[in-house]
N, C-alpha and C positions, 0 to 999 in steps of 0.2 A: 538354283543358285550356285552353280557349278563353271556357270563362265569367270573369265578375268576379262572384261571391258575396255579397264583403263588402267595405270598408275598414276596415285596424284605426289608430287615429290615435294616434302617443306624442302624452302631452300638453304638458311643461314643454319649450319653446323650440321646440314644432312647431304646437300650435293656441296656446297663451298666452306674452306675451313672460312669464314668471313665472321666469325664467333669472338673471334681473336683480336680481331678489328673494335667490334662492338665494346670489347674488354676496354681497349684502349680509350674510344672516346668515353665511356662511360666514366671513368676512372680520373681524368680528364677535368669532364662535367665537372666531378666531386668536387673537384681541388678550386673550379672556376666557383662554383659553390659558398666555398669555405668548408668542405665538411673532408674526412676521409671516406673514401670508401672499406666497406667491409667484404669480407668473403661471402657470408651470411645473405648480405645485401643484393652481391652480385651474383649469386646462386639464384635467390629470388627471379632476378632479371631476366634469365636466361628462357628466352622461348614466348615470354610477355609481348602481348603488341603495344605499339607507340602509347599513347595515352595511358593505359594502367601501369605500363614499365615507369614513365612519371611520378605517375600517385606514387608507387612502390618506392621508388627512388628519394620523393620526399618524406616520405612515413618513414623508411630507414633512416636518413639522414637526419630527422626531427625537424626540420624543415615548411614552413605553411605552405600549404599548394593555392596558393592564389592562384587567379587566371592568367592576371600578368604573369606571374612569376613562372607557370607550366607554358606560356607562350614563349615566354625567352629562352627558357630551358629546351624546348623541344625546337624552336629554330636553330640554337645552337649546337645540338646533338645532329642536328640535318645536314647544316654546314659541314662539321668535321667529318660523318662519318663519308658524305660524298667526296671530299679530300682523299679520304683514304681508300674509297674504291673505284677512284679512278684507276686504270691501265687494271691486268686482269688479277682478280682475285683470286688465289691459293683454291685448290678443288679437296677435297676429302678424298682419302683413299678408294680409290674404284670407283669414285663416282663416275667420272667422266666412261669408262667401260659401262659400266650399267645402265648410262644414261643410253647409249652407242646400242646395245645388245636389243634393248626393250624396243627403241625406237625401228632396228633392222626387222624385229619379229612384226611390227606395224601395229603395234598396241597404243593407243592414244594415251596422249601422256598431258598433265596440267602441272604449271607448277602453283604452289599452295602455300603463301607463306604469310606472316605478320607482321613484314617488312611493308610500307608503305610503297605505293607505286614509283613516286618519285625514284627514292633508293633503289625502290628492285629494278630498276630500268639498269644501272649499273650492272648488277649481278648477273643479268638475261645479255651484256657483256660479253662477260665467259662463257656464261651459260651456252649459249646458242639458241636464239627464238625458234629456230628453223626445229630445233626439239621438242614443241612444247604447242598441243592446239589450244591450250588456252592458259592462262595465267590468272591469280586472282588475288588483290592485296588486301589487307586489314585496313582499311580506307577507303573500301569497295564495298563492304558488307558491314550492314547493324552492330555486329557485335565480331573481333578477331577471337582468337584461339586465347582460353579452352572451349569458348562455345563452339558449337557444328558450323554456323556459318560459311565458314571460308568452305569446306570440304563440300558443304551441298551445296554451293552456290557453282562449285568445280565439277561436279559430276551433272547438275543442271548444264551445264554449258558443254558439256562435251556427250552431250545426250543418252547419257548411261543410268543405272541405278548405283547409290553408294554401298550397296551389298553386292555389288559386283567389281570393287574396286580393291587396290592395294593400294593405303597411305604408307608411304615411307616418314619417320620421322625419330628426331634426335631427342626428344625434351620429353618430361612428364607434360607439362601444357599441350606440347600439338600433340602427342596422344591420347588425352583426355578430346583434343576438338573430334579427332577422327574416328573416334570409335563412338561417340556424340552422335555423329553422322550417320554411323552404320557401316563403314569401311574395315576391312580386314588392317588390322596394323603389323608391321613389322618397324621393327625400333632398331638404330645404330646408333646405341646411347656417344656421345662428344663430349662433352663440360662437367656436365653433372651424370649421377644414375638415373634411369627411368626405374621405378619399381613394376615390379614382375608382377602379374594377374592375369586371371581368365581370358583367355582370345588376343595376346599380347606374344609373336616372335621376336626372338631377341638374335642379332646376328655382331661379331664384334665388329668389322665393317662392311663394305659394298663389297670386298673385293671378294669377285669370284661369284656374282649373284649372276642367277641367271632366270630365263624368264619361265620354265619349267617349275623354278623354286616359288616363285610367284606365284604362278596357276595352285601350288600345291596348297598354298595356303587360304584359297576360296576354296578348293575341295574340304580342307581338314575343318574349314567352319560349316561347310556343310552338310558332312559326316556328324559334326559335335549335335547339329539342334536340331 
């Protein structure tokens, strides 16, 4: 368990600052609502796929989650946020190098997020498709992040094991999916803190990663077990 196969990358607050965006409509939401949003609330939010970021959203707000009412709510959150990620969205520090580094070393790459496919078509925008042999949304799989889901359904398609992979990710939620999975994680905490545990790298951002560092981190878990 000493190779590095793949890297699987979340997208919103780990390659694209588009976290910011999310703030915006969400907040937004509230107000279309009737309610305020909170700090509290919007902490919550961060890293949830579509549907439970809803529930979450009406549970904070006090709000009944009828059908209708999470239909309206979530068509309306789709509207705005594709608004605002027309033309290219803001990159996180060093992403775009790190994307560039891993890709030149010929390391297959997925991106892994709990962005719906519609939205993430946007993101993959900036992103570059040409970077990425597969991509997999929270609208593609049983369950998104914090379940394994999205990560095994990404390392299935790009015909690796998830113990030989590096999930990059920003949130406690995708690092609960990807280590779910069986993937080595390395964390670039954005919005919120990721709390610190066993088999969890913490780096403050991309910049300056390299694919070296990456490999290192399948060896150190396969030293630890």
């Amino acid at each position: 368990m000493t190779r590095l196969d793949a890297v699987l990358w979340d997208m919103d607050g780990t390659l694209l600052d588009s976290e910011k965006l999310w703030d915006l409509a969400i907040r937004e939401l509230a107000g279309e609502l009737g309610r305020e949003m909170t700090e509290e609330i919007r902490h919550a939010l961060i890293g949830a796929s579509g549907p439970n970021a809803l529930r979450i959203l009406f549970d904070g707000l006090g709000l009944e989650p009828t059908p209708d009412a999470l239909t309206d709510a979530g068509e309306w959150i789709e509207r705005r946020v594709s608004d605002l990620f027309h033309g290219p969205v803001p990159w996180r520090p060093g992403a775009q190098e790190a994307l560039a580094a891993v890709r030149a070393a010929g390391i297959p790459m997925a991106l892994v997020t709990n962005t719906k496919r519609s939205l993430t078509e946007y993101g993959l925008n900036t992103l570059g498709r040409e970077n990425f042999h597969a991509s997999v949304c929270a609208d593609e799989v049983p369950e998104g992040k914090p379940a394994p889901d999205l990560y095994l359904r990404a390392a299935q398609l790009l015909g690796v094991l998830p113990e030989h992979t590096v999930a990059i990710e920003d949130s406690p939620t995708g690092a609960l999916s990807a280590e779910a999975a069986g993937c080595a994680v390395l964390v670039i905490p954005c919005e919120i803190a990721v709390p610190e545990r066993p088999g969890r790298t913490f780096r403050d951002s991309l910049v300056g990663l390299t694919t070296t560092e990456l490999q290192g981190l399948i060896l150190e878990r396969s030293a630890a077990s």
